[in-house]
Backbone as ProteinMPNN parsed JSONL, in Angstrom:
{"seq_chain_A": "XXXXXXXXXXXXXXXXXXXXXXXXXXXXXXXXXXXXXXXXXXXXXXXXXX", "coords_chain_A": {"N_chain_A": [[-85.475, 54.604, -118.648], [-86.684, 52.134, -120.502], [-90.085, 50.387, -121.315], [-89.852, 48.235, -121.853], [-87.366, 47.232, -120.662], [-87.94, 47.541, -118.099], [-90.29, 45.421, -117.722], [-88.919, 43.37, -118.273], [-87.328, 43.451, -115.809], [-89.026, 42.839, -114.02], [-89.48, 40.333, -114.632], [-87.329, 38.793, -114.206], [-87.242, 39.217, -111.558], [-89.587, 37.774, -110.533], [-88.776, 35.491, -111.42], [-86.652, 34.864, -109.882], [-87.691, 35.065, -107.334], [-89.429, 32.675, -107.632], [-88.024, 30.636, -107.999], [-86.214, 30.893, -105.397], [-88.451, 30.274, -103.66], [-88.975, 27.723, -104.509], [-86.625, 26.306, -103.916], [-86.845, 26.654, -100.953], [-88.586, 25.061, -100.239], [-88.069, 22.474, -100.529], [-85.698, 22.055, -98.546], [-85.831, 20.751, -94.819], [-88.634, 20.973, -92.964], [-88.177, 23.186, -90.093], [-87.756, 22.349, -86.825], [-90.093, 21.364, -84.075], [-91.7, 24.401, -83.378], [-92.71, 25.543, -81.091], [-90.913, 24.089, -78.97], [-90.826, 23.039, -75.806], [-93.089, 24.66, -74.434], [-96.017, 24.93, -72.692], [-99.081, 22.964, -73.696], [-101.464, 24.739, -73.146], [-100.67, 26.733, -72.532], [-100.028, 27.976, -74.783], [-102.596, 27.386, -76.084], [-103.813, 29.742, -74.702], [-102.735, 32.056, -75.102], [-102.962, 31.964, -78.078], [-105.539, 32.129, -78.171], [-106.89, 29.362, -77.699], [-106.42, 28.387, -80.656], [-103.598, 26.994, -81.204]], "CA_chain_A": [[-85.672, 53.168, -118.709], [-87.684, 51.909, -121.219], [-91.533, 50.018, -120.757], [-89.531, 46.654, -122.261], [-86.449, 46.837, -119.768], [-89.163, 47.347, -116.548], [-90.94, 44.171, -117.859], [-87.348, 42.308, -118.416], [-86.652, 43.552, -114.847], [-90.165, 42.142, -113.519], [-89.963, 38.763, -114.978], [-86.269, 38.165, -113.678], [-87.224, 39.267, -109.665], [-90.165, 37.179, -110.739], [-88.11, 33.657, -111.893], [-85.454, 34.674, -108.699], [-88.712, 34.781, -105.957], [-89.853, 31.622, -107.355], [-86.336, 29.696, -108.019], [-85.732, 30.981, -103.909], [-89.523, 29.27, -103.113], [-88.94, 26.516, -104.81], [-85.298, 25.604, -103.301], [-86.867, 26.686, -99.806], [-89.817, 23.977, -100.121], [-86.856, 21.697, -100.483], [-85.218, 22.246, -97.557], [-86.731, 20.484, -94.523], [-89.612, 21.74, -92.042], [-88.267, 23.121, -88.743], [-87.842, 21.529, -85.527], [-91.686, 22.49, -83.784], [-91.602, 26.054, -83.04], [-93.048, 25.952, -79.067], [-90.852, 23.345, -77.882], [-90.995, 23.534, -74.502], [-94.537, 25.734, -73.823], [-97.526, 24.091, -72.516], [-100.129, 23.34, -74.779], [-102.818, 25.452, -72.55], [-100.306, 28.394, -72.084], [-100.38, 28.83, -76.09], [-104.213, 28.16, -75.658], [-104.708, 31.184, -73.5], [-102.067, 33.21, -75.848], [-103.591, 32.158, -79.218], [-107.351, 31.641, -77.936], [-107.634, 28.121, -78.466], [-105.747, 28.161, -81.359], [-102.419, 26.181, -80.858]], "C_chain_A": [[-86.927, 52.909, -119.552], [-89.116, 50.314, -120.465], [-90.009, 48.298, -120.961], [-87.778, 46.332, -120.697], [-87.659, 46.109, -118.173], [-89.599, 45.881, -117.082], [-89.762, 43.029, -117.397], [-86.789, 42.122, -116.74], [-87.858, 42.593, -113.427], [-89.863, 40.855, -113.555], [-88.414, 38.079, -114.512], [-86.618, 38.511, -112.575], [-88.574, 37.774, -109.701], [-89.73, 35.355, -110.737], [-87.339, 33.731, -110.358], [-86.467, 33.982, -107.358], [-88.78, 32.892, -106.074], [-88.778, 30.144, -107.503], [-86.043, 29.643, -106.06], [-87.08, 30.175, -103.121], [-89.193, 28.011, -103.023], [-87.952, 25.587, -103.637], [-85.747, 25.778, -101.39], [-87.707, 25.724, -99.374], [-88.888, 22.779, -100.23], [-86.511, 21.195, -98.922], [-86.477, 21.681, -96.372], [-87.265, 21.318, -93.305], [-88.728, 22.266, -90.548], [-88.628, 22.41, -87.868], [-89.708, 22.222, -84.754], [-90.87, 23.811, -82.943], [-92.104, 26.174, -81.219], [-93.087, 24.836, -78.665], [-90.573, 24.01, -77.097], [-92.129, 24.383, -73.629], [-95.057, 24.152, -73.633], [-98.268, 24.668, -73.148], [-101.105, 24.529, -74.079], [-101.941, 26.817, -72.142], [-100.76, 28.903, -73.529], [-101.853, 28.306, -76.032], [-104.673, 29.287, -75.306], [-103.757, 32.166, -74.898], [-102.917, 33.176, -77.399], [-105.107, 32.014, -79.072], [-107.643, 30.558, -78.359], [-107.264, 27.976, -79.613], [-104.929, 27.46, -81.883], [-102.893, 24.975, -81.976]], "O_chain_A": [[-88.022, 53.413, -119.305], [-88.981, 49.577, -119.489], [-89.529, 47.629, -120.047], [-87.477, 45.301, -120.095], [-87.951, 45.047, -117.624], [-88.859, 45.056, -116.545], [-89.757, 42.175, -116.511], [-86.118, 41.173, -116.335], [-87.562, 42.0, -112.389], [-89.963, 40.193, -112.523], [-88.351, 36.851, -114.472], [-85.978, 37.643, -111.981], [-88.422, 36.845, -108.908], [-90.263, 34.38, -110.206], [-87.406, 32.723, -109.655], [-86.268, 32.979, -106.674], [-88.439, 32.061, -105.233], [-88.927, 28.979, -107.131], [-85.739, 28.6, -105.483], [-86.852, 29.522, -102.102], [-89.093, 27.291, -102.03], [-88.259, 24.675, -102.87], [-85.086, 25.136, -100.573], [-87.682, 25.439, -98.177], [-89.502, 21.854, -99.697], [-86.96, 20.218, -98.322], [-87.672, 21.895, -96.576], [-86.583, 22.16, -92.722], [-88.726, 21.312, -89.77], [-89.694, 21.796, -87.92], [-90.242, 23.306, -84.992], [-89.876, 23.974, -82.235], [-91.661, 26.976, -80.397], [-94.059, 24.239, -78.203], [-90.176, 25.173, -77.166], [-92.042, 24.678, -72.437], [-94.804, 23.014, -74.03], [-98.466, 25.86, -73.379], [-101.46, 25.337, -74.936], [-102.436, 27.776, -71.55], [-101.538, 29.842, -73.699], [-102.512, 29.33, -75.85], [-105.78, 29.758, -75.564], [-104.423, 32.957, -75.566], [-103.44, 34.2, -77.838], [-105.776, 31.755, -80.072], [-108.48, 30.425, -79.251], [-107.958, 27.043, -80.019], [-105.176, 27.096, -83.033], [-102.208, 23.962, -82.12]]}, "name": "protein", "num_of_chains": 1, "seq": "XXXXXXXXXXXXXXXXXXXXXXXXXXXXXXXXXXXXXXXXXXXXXXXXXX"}
C-alpha cells in the first residue's frame, strides 16, 4: 500500500467520522438519563456532582 493510498484512506474515515457527528448533532437530545433516581442518591454516587 502506498504512502498516497494510507492518506486517501485517512481523509475518507476522516469525512465518514465527521458526516456521522454531524448527522448525530441533528438528531435530538435524549430523554434525561436518571429519570426516576433521587437527586441526593446521584449526589452520594457522583460526589455532589449530579
Amino acid at each position: 500500500m502506498s504512502l498516497i493510498e494510507e492518506e486517501e484512506q485517512v481523509i475518507a474515515r476522516v469525512q465518514e467520522y465527521l458526516a456521522d457527528r454531524e448527522e448525530r448533532a441533528k438528531r435530538p437530545a435524549p430523554a434525561a438519563i436518571a429519570t426516576g433516581y433521587e437527586a441526593s442518591d446521584l449526589a452520594v454516587l457522583f460526589r455532589g456532582q449530579a
